[in-house]
C-alpha positions in Angstrom: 27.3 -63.6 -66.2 27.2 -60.7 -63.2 29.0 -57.9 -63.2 30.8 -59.6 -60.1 31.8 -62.5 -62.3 33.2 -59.9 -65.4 35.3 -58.1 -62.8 38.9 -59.5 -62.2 40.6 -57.4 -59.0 44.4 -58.5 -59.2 45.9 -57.5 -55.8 49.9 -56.5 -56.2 52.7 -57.0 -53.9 53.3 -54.6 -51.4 56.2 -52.7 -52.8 58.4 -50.2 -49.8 60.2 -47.7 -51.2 63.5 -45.9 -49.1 64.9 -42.6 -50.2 64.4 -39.2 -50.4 61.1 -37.8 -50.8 62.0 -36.5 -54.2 63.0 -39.7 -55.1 59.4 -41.3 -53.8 57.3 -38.3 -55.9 59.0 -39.6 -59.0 58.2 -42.8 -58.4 54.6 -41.8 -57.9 54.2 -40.2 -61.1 56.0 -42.8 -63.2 53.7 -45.4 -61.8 50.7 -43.3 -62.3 51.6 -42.8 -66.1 52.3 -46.9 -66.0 49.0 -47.3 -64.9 47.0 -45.0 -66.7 46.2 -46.3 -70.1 45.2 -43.9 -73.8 41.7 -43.1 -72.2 42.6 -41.7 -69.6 40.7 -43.7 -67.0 42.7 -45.6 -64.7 43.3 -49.2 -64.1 42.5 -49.5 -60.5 43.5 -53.2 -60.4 47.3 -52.1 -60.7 47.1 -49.4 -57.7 49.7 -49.6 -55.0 49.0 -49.2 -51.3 50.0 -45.3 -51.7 47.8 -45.0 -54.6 45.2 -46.2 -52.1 46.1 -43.7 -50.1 45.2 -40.8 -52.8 42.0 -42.3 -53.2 41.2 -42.3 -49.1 42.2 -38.5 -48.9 39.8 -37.9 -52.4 37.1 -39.5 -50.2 37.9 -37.2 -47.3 37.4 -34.1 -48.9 34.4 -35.1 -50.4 33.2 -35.9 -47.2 34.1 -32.4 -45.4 32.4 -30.9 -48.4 29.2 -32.4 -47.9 29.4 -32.0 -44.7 30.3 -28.0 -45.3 27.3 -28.4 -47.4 24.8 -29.9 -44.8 26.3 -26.7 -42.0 25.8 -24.3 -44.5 22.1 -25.0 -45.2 21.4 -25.2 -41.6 22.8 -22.2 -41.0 20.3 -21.3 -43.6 17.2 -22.6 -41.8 18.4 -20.6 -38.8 18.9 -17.2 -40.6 16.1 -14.8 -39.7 14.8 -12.7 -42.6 11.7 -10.5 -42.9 9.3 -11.8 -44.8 8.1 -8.3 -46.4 9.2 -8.7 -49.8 10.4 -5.0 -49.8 12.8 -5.5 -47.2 14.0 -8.6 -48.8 14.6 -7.5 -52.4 16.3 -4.3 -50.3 18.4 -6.5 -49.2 19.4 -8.2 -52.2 20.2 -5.1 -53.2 22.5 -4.3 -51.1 24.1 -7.8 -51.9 24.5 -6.7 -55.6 22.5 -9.4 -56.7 19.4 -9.2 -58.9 16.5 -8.9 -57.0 14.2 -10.8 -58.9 14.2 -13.6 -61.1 12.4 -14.6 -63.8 9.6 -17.1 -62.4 10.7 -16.2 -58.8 8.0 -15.3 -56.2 8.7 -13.8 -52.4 9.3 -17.3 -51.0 11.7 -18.3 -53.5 13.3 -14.6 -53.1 13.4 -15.2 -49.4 15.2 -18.4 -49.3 17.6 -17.3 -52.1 18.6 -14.3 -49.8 19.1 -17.1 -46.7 21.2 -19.0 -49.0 23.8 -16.2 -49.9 23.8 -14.8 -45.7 24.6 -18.5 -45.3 26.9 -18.1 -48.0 28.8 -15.0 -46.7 28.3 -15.8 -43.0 29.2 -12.6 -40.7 29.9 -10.9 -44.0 26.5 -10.2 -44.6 24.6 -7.1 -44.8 26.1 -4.5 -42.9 24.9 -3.2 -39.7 24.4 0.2 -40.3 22.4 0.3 -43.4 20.2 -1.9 -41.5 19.8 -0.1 -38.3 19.3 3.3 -40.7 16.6 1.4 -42.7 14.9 0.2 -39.1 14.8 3.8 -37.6 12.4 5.3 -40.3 9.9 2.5 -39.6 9.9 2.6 -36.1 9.5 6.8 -36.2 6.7 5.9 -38.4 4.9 3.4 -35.8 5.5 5.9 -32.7 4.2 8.3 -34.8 0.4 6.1 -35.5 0.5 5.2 -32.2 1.4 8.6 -30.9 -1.7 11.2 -29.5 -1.8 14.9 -30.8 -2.1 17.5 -27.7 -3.6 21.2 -29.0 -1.8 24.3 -27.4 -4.7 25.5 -24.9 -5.8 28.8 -23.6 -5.1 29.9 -20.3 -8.0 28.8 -19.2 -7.0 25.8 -19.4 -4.0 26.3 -17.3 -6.3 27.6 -14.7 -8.5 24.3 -14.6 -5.6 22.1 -14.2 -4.1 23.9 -11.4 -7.6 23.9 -9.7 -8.2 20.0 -11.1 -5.0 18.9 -9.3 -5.5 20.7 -5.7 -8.8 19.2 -5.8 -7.9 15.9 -6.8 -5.2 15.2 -4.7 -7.1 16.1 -1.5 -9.6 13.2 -2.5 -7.0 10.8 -3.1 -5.4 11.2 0.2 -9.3 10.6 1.7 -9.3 8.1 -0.6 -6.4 6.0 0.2 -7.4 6.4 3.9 -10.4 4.2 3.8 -8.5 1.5 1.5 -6.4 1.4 4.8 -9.6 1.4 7.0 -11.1 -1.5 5.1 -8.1 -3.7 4.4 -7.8 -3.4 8.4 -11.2 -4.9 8.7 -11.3 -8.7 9.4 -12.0 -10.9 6.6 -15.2 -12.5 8.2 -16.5 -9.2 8.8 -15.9 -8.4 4.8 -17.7 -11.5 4.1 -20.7 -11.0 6.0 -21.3 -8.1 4.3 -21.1 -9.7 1.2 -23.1 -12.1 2.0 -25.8 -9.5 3.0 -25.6 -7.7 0.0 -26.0 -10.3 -2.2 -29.0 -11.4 -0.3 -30.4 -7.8 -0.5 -29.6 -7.7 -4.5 -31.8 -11.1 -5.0 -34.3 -9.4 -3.2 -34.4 -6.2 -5.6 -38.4 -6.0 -7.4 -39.6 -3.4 -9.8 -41.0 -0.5 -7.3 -42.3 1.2 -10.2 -42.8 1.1 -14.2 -43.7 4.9 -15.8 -44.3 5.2 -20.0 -41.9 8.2 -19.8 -42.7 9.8 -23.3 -44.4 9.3 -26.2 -41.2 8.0 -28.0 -38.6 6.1 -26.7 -36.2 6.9 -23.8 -32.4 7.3 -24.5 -31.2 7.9 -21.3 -32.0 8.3 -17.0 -30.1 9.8 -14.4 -30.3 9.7 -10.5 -29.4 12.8 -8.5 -27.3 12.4 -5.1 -30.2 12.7 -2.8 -32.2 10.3 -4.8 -35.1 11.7 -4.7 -35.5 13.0 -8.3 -35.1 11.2 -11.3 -34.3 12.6 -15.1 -35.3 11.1 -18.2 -34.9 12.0 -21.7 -36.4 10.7 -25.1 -36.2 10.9 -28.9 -39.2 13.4 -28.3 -36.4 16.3 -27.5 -38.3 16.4 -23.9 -36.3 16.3 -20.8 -38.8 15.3 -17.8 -37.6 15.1 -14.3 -39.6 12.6 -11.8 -40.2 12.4 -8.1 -38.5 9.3 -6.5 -39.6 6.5 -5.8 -43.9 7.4 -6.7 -42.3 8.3 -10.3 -44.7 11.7 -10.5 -44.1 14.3 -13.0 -42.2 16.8 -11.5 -40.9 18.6 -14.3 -40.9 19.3 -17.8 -37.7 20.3 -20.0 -38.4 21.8 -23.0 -35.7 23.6 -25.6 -34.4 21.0 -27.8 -35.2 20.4 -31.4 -33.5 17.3 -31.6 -33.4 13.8 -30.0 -32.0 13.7 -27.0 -29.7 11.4 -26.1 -28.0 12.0 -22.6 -28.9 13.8 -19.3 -26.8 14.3 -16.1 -27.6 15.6 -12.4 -24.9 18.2 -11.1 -23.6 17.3 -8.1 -23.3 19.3 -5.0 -27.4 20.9 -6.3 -29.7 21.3 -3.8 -32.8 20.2 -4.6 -34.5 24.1 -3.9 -31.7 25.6 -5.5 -33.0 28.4 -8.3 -31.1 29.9 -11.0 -28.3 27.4 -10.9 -27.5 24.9 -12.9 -28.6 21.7 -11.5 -29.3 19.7 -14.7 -27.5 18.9 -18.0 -28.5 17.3 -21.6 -26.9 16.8 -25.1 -28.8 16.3 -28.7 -28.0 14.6 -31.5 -27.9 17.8 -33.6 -24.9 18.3 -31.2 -26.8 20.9 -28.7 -25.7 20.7 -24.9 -28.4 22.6 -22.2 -27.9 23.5 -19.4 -31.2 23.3 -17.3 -31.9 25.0 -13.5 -34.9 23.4 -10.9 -37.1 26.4 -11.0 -37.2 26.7 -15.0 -38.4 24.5 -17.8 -36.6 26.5 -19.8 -32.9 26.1 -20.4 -30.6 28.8 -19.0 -27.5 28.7 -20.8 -26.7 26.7 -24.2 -23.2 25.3 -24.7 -22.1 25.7 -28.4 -19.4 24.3 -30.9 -20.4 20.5 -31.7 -22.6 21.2 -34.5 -23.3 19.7 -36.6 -22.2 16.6 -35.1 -23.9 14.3 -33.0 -23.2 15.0 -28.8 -23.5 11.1 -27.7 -23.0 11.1 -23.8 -22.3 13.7 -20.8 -21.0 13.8 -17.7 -20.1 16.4 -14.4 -16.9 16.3 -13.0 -17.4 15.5 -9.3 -16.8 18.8 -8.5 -19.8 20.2 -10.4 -17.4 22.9 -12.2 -16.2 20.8 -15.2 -19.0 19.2 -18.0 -17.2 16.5 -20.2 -19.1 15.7 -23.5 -18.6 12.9 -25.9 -19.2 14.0 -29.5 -18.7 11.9 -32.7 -16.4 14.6 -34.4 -13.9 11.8 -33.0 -13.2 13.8 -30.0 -14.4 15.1 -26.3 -14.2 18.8 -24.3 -13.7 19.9 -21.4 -16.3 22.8 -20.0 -15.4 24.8 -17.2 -19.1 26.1 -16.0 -17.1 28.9 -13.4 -14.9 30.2 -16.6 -18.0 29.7 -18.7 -15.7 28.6 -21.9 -14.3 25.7 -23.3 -11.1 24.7 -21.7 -10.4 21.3 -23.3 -10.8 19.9 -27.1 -9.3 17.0 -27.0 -8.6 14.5 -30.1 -7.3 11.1 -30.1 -9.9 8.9 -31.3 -10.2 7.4 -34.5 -14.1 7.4 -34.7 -16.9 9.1 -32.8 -16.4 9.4 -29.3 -19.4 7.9 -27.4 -19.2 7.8 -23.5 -17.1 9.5 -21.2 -16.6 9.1 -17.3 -14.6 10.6 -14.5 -13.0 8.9 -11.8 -13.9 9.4 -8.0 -10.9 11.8 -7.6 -11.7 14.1 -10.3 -7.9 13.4 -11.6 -8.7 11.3 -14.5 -11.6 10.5 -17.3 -12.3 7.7 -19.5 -13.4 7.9 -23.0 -14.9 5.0 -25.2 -15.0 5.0 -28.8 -17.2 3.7 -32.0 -13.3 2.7 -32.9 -13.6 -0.4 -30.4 -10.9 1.8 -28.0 -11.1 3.4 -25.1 -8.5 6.1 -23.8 -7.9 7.7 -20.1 -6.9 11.0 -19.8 -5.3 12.5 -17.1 -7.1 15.9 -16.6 -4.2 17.7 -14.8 -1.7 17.1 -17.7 -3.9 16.3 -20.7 -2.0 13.2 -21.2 -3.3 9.9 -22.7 -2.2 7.7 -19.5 -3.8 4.6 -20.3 -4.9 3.0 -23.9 -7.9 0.3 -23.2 -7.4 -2.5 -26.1 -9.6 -5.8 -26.1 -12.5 -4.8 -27.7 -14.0 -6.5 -30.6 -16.4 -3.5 -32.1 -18.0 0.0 -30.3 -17.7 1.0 -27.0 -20.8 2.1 -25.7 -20.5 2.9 -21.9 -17.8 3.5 -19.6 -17.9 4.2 -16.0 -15.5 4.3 -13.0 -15.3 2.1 -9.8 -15.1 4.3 -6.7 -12.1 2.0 -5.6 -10.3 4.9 -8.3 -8.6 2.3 -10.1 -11.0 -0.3 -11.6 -12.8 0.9 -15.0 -15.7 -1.1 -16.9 -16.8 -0.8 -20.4 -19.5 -2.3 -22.4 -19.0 -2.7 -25.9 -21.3 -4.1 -29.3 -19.5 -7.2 -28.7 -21.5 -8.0 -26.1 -18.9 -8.3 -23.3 -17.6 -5.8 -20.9 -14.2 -5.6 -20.0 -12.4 -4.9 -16.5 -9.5 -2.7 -16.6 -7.1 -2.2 -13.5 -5.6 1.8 -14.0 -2.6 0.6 -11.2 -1.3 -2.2 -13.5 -2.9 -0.6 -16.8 -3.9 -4.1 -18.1 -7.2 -6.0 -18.6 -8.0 -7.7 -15.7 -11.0 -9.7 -16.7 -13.7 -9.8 -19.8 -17.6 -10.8 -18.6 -19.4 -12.5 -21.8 -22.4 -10.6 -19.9 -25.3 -10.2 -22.6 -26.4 -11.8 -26.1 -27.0 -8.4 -27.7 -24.9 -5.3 -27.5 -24.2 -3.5 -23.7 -25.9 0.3 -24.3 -24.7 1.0 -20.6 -22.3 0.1 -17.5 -22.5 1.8 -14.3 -20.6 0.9 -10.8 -22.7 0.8 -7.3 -21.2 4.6 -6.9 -20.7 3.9 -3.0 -18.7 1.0 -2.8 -18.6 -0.4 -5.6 -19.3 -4.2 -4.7 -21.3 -4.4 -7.6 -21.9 -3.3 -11.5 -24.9 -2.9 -13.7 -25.2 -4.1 -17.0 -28.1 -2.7 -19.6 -28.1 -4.2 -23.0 -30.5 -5.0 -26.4 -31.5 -8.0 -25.0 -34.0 -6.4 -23.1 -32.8 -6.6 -19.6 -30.1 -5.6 -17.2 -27.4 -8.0 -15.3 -25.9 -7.1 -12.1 -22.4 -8.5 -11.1 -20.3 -9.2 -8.0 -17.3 -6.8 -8.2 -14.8 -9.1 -7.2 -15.8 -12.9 -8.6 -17.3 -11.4 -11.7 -20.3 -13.7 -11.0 -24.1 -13.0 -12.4 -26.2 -11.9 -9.3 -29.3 -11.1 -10.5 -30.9 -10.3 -14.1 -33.4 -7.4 -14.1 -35.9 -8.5 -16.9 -39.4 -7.1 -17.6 -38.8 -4.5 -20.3 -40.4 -5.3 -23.9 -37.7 -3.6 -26.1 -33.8 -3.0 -25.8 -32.4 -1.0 -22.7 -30.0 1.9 -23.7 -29.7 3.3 -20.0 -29.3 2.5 -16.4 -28.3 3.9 -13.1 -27.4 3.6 -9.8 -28.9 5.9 -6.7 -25.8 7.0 -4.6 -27.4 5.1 -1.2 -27.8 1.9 -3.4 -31.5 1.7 -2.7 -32.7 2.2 -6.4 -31.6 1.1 -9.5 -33.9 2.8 -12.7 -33.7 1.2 -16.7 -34.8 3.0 -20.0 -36.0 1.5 -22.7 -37.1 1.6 -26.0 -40.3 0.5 -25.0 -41.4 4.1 -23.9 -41.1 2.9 -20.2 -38.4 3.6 -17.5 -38.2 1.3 -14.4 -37.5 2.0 -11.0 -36.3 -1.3 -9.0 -35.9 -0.9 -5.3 -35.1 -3.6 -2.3 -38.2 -5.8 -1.2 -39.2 -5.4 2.2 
C-alpha cells in the first residue's frame, strides 16, 4: 500500500464565526488544543480554513527569509575586499572578530569578511580608520616612485639661467620651421620622401678600415663631416679623414678601454688648444682631447672607480653629459670648469644619455630597463619612459624636439612622443640586442638601428617601415652615426673594422 493510499484527508465544514475579536482568539486556541493531540504534533486533517490561514502566513515568512537570504549573499558577491590578507585580517579586526580560524586560509578569510559586510550592510567598517590606513600606503608609493634632487652649487644656478636663455631662443627657431613645413603642400612632402627613400636604397659601403687592433666600442662624426673618431678596447682614440678613412690622428692617454667618443660642436677643424674632442673609460676616466695634440688637455674626475658608459655635448659645446654606472649622470660645465650636475634617479647603471635639439632637455637610459628625461633648466624628472623589457642601451633625440628613440636588450626600440609623454610605437627591429639608435640629425625622416646581429637597420620616421639593412660586418655592431649633411653613415664593430657607407652615384 502507498503512502497515498495510508493517508486519509477528512475535509471539515466551513465553520463562520461573528463576534468580537476576543471572542474569535479564544476560539482559536481552544480549537488548536482540540486538535493537538499528547505528542504534540498536530492533526492537520481537523484544521479549519483560519488554521489554513496560519499555515499560509508560516509559508510567507519562510519565503521572505530565503529570499533575505539569497539578497544578502549577493550583496556578498558584490562587496569589494582587498585580497592582501593583512588588510583583510585588519579588518576583521576592527569587526571584533577572530581573525583566523583554525583550518582557515586567505580565501576562506576573505569570503568570511564579505559575509559579515553583507551581514552589517552600511554598518560596516568605518570610513575613517580606513581612509587613515589608505594614506600611509599611498605616502609610501609616492615616495618609490618619487626622484631625489641634491641641493647644487651655484654653479649650477648659473648653468640653468644660461641653459634656459639659450634654449628658448632655439625653440622659437624651432617652432618656426614646424610652421614653414606644415605650410608646405602635401605632394611636395611626398616627393621628397619618395626621393629619400630612393637615395637610402642606394646607400653602399664607401669604405671599410680595421680601426685597431682590438675591437671598436664606439664612432663619432663631426659637423663638417670631414673627420671621423673611433675608439677601441685598445684605450686608443684615432681620428680619420672623411670619406678616404686615413689616419689623421692618434689619441693616446687612457689606461683603460674605451668606450665612448664625442665631437664638440661649434670646433673648427684648425682650431688649437681647444677642446674639440671628448672620450670616457671604463675605469671611469673622461678626456678631454684638442686637434693639435695627441695628448689629452684636461681630465675630468669623480666617476672612479665606476665604469663611464656613454657621453655626449650639449649643443652648445659648453655642457659634457656623462652616463656612469654609479646609477647616475652629471652635468659638466667646460666654461665653469666644475661639475654642476650629479644627478640620481636610476635604479642601475646609467648607460646612454642624449640632449634634445634645444638644449632644454636630456634623456637618460638605464641597465634598469627605464629611461628618464630631465629638464636641464629645473633639474626635474619631466618624463618617465616605461615599456622596456631588459637594458637600455642607446637613446637619441629627433630634431622635430619632441620624438625620442631607445634601443634596448630586448631587441626593440621604442618611440616616445615628449608632447603627449606616452609611447607612440615599439619597432621589433633586430634579433639580437640594439647597442645603438641615432636620428638623421637634420630632419629627421629617418633612424638608424646598430645591433649584435651584425648589421644596422634604417627606418622611415613616420610609417616605422624597414628601408634598408646595412649588413657586411663579421661580428656585433655596438656603434653608429649619422653625418649632419646625411651623406654618410659609419658602423663599429667588434670585428676590428668601422664602415663608412655613403650614397651611390
Amino acid at each position: 500500500m502507498s503512502d497515498s493510499e495510508q493517508s486519509v484527508y477528512a475535509k471539515r465544514t466551513k465553520t463562520i464565526h461573528y463576534g468580537s475579536l476576543e471572542e474569535s482568539d479564544r476560539w482559536h486556541v481552544e480549537r488548536k488544543d482540540h486538535d493537538t493531540d499528547g505528542s504534540g504534533k498536530t492533526d492537520y486533517s481537523q484544521l479549519t480554513t483560519s488554521d489554513h490561514l496560519a499555515l499560509d502566513e508560516d509559508v510567507a515568512k519562510e519565503k521572505a527569509a530565503l529570499l533575505e537570504e539569497f539578497e544578502r549573499r549577493k550583496k556578498a558577491r558584490l562587496i569589494h575586499v582587498s585580497t592582501d590578507d593583512g588588510e583583510v585580517k585588519s579588518a576583521l579586526r576592527k569587526l571584533n572578530e577572530p581573525i583566523c580560524y583554525f583550518g582557515e586560509g586567505p580565501a576562506d578569510r576573505r569570503l568570511r569578511l564579505k559575509e559579515l559586510l553583507s551581514a552589517l550592510g552600511e554598518k560596516g567598517l568605518p570610513a575613517k580608520p580606513a581612509k587613515e590606513e589608505e594614506k600611509p600606503k599611498n605616502q609610501q608609493k609616492e615616495t618609490n616612485e618619487s626622484t631625489w634632487y641634491h641641493e647644487g652649487p651655484e654653479s649650477l644656478r648659473v648653468a640653468r639661467f644660461w641653459l634656459a636663455n639659450y634654449s628658448l631662443a632655439r625653440a622659437k627657431k624651432r617652432l618656426e620651421e614646424a610652421s614653414e613645413k606644415i605650410r608646405q603642400h602635401s605632394a611636395t612632402k611626398a616627393g621628397r620622401m619618395v626621393e629619400l627613400q630612393k637615395r637610402i636604397q642606394q646607400l653602399a659601403p664607401q669604405c671599410s678600415q680595421v680601426g685597431d687592433t682590438r675591437p671598436i666600442t664606439g664612432c663619432s662624426i663631426n659637423e663638417d663631416s670631414s673627420l671621423l673618431l673611433t675608439c677601441s678596447l685598445s684605450s686608443l682614440c684615432k681620428v680619420w679623414s672623411v670619406p678616404d678613412c686615413t689616419l689623421k690622428q692618434t689619441l693616446r692617454g687612457h689606461k683603460f678601454n674605451v668606450s665612448d667618443v664625442a665631437f664638440r660642436p661649434g670646433v673648427a677643424t684648425d682650431s688649437k688648444s681647444e677642446v674639440a674632442m671628448a672620450s670616457c673609460s671604463f675605469d671611469g676616466s673622461v678626456k678631454l682631447w684638442s686637434y693639435d695634440s695627441e695628448e689629452s688637455i684636461a681630465d675630468i674626475s669623480g666617476h672612479m672607480p665606476h665604469r663611464v658608459a656613454k657621453l655626449a655635448f650639449h649643443p652648445s659645446g659648453r655642457f659634457l653629459g656623462t652616463a656612469c654606472y654609479d646609477a647616475s649622470w652629471r652635468l659638466w660645465d667646460l666654461e665653469q670648469k666644475q661639475e654642476v650636475l650629479h644627478q640620481e634617479g636610476h635604479t642601475k647603471a646609467v648607460h646612454c644619455i642624449a640632449f634634445q635639439v634645444d638644449g632644454s632637455v636630456c634623456v637618460t637610459g638605464g641597465l634598469d630597463g627605464f629611461g628618464r628625461v630631465w629638464d636641464l633648466r629645473t633639474g626635474r624628472c619631466i618624463m618617465f619612459l616605461e615599456g622596456h623589457l631588459s637594458a637600455i642601451y642607446g637613446v637619441d633625440f629627433s630634431p622635430n624636439g619632441y620624438h625620442i628613440v631607445t634601443g634596448s636588450q630586448d631587441n626593440s626600440c621604442k618611440i616616445w612622443d615628449l608632447r603627449r609623454r606616452q609611447m607612440v610605437y615599439t619597432i621589433p627591429a633586430h634579433t639580437n640586442l640594439i647597442s645603438d639608435v641615432k636620428y638623421q640629425k637634420n630632419g629627421g625622416n629617418f633612424l638608424v638601428t646598430s645591433s649584435y646581429d651584425k648589421t644596422a637597420k634604417i627606418w622611415s620616421d613616420k610609417t616605422w617601415q624597414p628601408l634598408k639593412t646595412l649588413s657586411g660586418h663579421d661580428g656585433r655592431l655596438v656603434g653608429v652615426d649619422i653625418s649632419h649633411d646625411s651623406q654618410y653613415i659609419v658602423t663599429a664593430s667588434y670585428d676590428r673594422t668601422f664602415k663608412l657607407w655613403a650614397w651611390d652615384s
